[in-house]
C-alpha positions as CSV (number, residue, x, y, z in Angstrom):
1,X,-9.6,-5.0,6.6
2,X,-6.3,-3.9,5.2
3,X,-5.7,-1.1,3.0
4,X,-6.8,-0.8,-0.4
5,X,-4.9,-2.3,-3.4
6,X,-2.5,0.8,-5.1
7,X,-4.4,1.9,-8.9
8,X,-2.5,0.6,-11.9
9,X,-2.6,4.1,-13.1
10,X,0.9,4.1,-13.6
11,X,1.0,1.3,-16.2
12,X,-1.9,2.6,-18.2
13,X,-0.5,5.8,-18.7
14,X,3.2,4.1,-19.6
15,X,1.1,1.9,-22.2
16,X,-0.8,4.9,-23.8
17,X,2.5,7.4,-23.6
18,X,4.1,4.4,-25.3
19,X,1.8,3.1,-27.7
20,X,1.2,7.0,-28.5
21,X,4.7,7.8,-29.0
22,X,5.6,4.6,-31.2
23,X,1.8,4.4,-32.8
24,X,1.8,8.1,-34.4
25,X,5.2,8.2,-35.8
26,X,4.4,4.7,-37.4
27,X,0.8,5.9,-39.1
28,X,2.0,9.3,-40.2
29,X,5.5,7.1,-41.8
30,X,2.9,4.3,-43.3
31,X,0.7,7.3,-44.7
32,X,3.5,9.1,-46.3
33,X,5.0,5.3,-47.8
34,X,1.2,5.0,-49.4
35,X,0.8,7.9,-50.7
36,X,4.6,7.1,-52.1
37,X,3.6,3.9,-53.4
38,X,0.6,4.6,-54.8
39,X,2.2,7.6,-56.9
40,X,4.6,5.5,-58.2
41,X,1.9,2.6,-58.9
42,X,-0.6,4.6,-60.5
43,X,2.4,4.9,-63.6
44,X,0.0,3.7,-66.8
45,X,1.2,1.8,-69.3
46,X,-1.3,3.2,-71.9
47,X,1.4,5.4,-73.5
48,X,3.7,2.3,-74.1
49,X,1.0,-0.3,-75.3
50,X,0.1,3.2,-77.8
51,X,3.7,3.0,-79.0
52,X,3.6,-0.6,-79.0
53,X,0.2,-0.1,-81.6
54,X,2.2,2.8,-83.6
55,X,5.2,-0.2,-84.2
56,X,2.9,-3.1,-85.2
57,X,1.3,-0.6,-87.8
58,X,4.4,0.8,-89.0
59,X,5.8,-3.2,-89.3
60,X,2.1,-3.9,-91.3
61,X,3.1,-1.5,-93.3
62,X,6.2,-2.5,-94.4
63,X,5.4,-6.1,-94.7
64,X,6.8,-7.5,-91.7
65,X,4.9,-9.9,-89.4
66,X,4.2,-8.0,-85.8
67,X,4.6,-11.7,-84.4
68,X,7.7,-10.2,-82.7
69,X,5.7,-7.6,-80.1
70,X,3.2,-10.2,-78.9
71,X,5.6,-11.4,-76.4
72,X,5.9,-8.0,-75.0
73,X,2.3,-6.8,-74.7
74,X,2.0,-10.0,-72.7
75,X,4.7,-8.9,-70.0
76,X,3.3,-5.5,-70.6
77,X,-0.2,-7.7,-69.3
78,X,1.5,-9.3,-66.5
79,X,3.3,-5.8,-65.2
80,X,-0.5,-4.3,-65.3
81,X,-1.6,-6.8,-63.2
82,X,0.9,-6.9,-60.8
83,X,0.3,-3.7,-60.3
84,X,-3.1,-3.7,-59.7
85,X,-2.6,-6.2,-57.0
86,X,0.2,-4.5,-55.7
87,X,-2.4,-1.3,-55.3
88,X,-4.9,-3.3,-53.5
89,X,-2.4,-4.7,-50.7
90,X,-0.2,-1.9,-50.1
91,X,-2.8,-0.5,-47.3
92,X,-3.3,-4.2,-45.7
93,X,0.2,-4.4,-45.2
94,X,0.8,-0.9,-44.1
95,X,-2.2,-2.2,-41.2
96,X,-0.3,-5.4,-40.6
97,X,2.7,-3.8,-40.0
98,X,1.1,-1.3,-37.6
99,X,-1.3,-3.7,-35.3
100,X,2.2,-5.7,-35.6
101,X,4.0,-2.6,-33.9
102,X,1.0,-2.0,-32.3
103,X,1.7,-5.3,-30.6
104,X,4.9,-5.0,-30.1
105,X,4.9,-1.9,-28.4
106,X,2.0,-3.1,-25.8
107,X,4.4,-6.0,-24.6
108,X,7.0,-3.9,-24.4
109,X,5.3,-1.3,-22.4
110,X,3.5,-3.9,-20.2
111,X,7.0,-5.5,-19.7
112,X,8.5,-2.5,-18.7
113,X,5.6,-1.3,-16.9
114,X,6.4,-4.5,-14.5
115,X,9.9,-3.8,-14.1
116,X,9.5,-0.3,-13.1
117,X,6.4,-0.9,-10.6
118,X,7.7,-4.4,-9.3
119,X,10.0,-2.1,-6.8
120,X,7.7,0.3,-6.2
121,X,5.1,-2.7,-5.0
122,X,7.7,-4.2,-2.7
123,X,8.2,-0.5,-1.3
124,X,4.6,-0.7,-0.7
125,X,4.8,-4.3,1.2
126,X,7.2,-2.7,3.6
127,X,5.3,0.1,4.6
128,X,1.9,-1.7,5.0
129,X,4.2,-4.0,7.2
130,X,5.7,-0.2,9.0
131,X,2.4,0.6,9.1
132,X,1.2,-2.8,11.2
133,X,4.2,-1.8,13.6
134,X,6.2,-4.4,12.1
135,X,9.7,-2.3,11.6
136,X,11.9,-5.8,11.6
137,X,10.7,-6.1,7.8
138,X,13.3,-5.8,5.8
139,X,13.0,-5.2,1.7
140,X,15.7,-7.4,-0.9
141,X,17.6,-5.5,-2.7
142,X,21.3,-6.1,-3.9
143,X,24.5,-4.4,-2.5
144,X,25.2,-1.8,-3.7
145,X,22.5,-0.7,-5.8
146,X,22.0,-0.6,-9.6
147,X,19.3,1.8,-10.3
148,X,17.3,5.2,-8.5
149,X,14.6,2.5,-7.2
150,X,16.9,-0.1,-5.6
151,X,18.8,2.7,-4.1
152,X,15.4,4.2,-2.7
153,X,14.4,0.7,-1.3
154,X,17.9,0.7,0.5
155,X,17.5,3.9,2.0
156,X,13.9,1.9,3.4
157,X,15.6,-0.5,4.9
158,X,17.8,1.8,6.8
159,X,15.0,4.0,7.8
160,X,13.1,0.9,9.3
161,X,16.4,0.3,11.2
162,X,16.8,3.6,12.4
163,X,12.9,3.5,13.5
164,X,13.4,0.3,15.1
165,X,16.5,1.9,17.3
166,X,14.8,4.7,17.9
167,X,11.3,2.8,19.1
168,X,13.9,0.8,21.4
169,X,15.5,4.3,23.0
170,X,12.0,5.5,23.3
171,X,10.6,2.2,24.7
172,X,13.8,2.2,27.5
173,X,12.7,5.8,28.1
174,X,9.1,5.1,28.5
175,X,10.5,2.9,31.0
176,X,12.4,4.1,33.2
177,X,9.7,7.0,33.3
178,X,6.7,4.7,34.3
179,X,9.0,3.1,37.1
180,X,9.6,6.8,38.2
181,X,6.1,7.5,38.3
182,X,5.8,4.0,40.2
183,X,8.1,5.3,42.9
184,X,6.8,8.1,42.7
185,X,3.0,7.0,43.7
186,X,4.4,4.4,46.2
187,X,6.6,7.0,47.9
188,X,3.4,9.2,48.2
189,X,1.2,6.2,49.3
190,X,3.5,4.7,51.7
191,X,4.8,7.8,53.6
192,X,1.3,8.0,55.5
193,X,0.6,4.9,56.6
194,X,4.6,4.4,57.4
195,X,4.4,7.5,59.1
196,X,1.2,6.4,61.7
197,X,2.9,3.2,62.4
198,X,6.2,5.0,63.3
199,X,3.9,7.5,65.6
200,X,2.2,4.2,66.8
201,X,5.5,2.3,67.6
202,X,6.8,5.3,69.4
203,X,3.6,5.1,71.8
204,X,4.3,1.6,72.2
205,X,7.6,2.3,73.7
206,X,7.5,3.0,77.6
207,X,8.2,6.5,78.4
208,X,10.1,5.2,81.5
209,X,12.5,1.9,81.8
210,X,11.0,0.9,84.8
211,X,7.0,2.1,84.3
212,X,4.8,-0.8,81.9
213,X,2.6,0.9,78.8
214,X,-0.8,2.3,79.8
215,X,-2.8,-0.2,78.6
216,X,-5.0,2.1,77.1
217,X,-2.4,3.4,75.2
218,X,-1.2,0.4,74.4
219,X,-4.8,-0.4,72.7
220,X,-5.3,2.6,70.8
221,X,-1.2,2.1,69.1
222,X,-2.0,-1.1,68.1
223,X,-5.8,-0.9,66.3
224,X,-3.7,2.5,64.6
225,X,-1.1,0.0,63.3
226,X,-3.7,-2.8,62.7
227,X,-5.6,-0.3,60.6
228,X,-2.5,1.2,59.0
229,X,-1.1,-2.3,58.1
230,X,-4.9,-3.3,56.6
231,X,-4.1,0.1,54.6
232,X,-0.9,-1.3,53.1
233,X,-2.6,-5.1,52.6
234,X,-5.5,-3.0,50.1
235,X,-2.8,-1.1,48.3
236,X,-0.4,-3.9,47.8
237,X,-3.9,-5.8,46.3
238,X,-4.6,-2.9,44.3
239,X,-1.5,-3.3,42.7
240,X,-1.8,-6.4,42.3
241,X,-4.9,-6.4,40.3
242,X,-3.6,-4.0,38.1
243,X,-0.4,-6.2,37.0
244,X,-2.6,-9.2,36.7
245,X,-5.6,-7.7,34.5
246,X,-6.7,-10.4,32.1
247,X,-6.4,-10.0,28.8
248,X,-9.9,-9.4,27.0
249,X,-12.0,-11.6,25.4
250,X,-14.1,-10.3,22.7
251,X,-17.6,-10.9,22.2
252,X,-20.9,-9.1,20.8
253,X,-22.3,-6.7,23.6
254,X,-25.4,-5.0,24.2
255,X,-23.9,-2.2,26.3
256,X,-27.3,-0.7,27.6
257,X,-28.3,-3.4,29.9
258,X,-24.4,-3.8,30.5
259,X,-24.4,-0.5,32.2
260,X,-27.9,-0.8,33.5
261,X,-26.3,-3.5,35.5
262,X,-23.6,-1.2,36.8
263,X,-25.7,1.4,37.6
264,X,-28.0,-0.8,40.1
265,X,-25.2,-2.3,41.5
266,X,-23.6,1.3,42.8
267,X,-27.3,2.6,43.3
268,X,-27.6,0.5,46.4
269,X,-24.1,1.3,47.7
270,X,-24.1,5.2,47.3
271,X,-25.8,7.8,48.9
272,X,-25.9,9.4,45.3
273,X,-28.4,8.3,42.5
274,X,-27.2,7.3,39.7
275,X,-29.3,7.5,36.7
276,X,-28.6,5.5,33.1
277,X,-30.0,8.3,30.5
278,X,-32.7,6.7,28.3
279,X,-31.3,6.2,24.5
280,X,-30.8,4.1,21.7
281,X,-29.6,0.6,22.2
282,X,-26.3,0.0,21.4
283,X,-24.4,-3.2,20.3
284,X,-20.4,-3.5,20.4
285,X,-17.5,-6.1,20.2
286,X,-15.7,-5.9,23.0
287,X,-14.7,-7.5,26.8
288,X,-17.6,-7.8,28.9
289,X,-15.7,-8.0,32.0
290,X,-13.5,-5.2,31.0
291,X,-16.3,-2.8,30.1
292,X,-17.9,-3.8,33.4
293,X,-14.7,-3.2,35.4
294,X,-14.1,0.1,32.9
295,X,-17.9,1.6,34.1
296,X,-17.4,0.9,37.7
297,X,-14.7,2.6,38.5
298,X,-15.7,5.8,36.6
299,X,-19.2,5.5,38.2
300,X,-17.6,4.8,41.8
301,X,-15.3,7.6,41.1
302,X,-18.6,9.7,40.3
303,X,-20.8,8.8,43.5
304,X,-17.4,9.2,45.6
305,X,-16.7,12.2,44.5
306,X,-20.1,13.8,44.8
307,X,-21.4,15.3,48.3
308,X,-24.6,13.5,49.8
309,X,-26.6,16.4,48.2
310,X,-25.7,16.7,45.4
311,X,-27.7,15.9,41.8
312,X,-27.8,12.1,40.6
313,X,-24.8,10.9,38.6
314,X,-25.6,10.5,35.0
315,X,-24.3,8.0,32.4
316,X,-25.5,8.4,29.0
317,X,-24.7,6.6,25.7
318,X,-25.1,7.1,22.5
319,X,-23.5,6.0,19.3
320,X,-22.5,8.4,16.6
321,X,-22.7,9.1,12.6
322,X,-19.1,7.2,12.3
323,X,-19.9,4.1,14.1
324,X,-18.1,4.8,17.4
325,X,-19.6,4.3,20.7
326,X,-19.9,7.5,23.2
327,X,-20.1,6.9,27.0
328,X,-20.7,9.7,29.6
329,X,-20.6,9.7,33.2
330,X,-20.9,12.7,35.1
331,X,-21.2,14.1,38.7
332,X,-22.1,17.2,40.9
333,X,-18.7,16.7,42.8
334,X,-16.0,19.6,42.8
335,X,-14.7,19.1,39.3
336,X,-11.6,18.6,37.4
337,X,-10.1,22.1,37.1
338,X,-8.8,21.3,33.1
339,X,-9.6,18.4,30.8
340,X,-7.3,15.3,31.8
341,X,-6.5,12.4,29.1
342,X,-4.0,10.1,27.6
343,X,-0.4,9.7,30.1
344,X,-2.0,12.9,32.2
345,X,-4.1,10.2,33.8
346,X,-1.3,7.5,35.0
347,X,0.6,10.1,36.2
348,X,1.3,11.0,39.3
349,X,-1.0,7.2,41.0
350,X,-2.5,8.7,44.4
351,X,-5.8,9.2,45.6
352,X,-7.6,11.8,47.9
353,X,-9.6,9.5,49.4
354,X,-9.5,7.2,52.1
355,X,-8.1,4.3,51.8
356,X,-7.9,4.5,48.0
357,X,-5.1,3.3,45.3
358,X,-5.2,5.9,42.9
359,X,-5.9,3.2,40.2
360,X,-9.4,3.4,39.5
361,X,-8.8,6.1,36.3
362,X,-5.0,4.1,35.1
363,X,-7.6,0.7,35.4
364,X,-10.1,2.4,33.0
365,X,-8.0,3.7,30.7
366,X,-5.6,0.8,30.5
367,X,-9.4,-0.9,29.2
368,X,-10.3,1.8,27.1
369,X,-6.8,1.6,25.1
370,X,-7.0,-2.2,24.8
371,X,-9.9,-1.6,23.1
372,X,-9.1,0.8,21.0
373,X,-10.6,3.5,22.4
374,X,-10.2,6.7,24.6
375,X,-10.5,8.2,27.9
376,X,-11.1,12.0,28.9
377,X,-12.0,13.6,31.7
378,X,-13.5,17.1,31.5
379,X,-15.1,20.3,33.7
380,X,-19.0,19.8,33.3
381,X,-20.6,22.3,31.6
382,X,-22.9,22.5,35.0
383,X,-20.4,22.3,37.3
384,X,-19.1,18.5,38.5
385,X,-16.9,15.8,36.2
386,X,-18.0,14.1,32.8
387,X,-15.7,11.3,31.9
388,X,-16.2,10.3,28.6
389,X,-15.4,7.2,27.1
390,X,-14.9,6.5,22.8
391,X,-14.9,2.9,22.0
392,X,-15.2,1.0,18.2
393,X,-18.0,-0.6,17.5
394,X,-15.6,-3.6,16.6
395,X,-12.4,-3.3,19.4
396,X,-11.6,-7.0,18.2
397,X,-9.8,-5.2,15.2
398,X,-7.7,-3.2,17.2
399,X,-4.0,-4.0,16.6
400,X,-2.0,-3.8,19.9
């Protein structure tokens, strides 16, 4: 699942500040123009149709016909009426022209809310991109830039390309260091065996021109160098194996039985117990093969490491409150003397055993990274090694 859509919080609060700003001026303008127009509405006409009465009686009086100021009371009429009407629809259109403003003012801050968040939602593309590992993304924006925002999404584009250089450096680094750990580990692995078979070659070689070997002698150098070269053959498939792991395949697992199944098969090989802990049962996505080849080796390591008397090995499982998937394996061998994880454990590949690699613990954790999870080896809190493995309940999500 990717991240979260961003809240529109932005544009809500733009709308409101804007419809705020323009809405309030507008109502406290529209009251003051009503209270204007209804002052100078509410003018009567009584006192004129009282002068108009005083004239007609003063015209009855002298004989004249008050004919003339009928035509005048009637306009007098028509102003009253017009300004009754005028008194009813002064507040409707004081409303209409504020829901029209209203309006207006909406668009525009809905308009202008998409102008000034369409950049910032194209900054967000790129760094859900940045955040994916994708640094080639790069954001459009015109040369040179017009405004704060396209300036900012510039300077994204050149961080990206200065990430992206720097992840190259690094990634040279990285390297050139894991091929000097490489030589490293071969130079430690090879001097031994290149060392017997040198000792053995110079027993080979007669002591005297004209004497022949002791055939004795003879044997014993070549079974050393026949051993020694068998050394060399395990190493070199070692190796091998370890460039050529297959990639996983993801499928539901029940990981109980899974290492139920590991345990019995190293049970009957080692002088050592080894004990699955009773628990809960536990179901993950992940590489069955990998998990298989993951458990082994730390279980191998275990029963190698421990002394034919010494307490059973012990792998326990359990799954905790956030869903990820804990795997123990511990042993009454010597111990680790600190806790050992991430690069500590690839470097510096030799083993203190016979005839070993030194990659049982790059193996596991080269598994436990594919799958998203994490390897850690620690002093037991009664003495021994407890390698503990964190895997997601779904690895399948993992970006590489």
């Amino acid at each position: 699942m990717g991240p979260p859509p961003p809240p529109f919080r932005f544009r809500r609060r733009l709308l409101a500040v804007m419809l705020l700003a323009g809405l309030i001026p507008l109502a406290l303008l529209g009251v003051l123009a009503q209270g204007v127009l209804e002052r100078v509405l509410s003018i009567s006409i009584a006192p004129v149709e009282a002068v108009l009465d005083n004239v007609s009686e003063e015209l009855t009086r002298r004989g004249l016909p008050p004919d003339a100021l009928d035509e005048a009371r009637l306009n007098l009429a028509q102003a009253e009426l017009a300004r009754r009407a005028l008194v009813r629809r002064v507040p409707v259109f004081i409303a209409g022209v504020g829901a029209i403003a209203a309006v207006v003012l909406a668009v525009s801050a809905v308009l202008l809310g998409r102008v000034l968040t369409r950049p910032m939602a194209t900054l967000l593309d790129g760094m859900r991109a940045y955040s994916r590992g994708d640094l080639s993304v790069r954001l459009p924006v015109p040369e040179p830039a017009r405004d704060e925002l396209q300036f900012l999404l510039g300077q994204f584009n050149r961080m990206g390309q200065e990430l992206l250089d720097q992840r190259e450096h690094l990634k040279a680094a990285q390297q050139i260091a894991a091929w000097q750990d490489v030589a490293r580990a071969l130079a430690h692995e090879l001097k031994n065996p290149l060392t017997a078979m040198r000792l053995s070659l110079a027993r080979l070689s007669p002591q005297d021109a004209g004497t022949l070997p002791d055939p004795t002698r003879l044997a014993e150098a070549v079974a050393l160098l026949q051993e020694e070269v068998d050394l060399l053959m395990r190493m070199t498939q070692s190796f091998s194996t370890f460039a050529r792991l297959p990639a996983p395949r993801f499928q539901d697992v029940a990981l109980r039985p899974l290492l139920a199944e590991v345990c019995a098969l190293y049970e009957g090989t080692s002088p050592v117990p080894v004990v699955l802990d009773p628990g809960e049962e536990v179901s993950l996505r992940a590489d069955p093969d990998g998990l298989r080849r993951l458990f082994g080796n730390l279980v191998k390591n275990a029963t190698e490491a421990s002394p034919p008397d010494a307490p059973p090995v012990h792998v326990a499982l359990h799954e905790a409150a956030d869903g990820r998937v804990h795997v123990t394996v511990s042993d009454g061998g010597s111990g680790v003397p600190s806790v050992l994880e991430g690069p500590v454990l690839t470097r510096g590949l030799f083993s203190t055993k016979p005839g070993g690699s030194g990659l049982g613990l790059p193996i596991a954790q080269k598994i436990a990274h594919e799958h998203g999870g994490t390897l850690r080896l620690e002093p037991g809190p009664q003495g021994g090694t407890r390698a503990q493995v964190v895997l997601p309940s779904d690895a399948s999500q993992v970006t590489a």
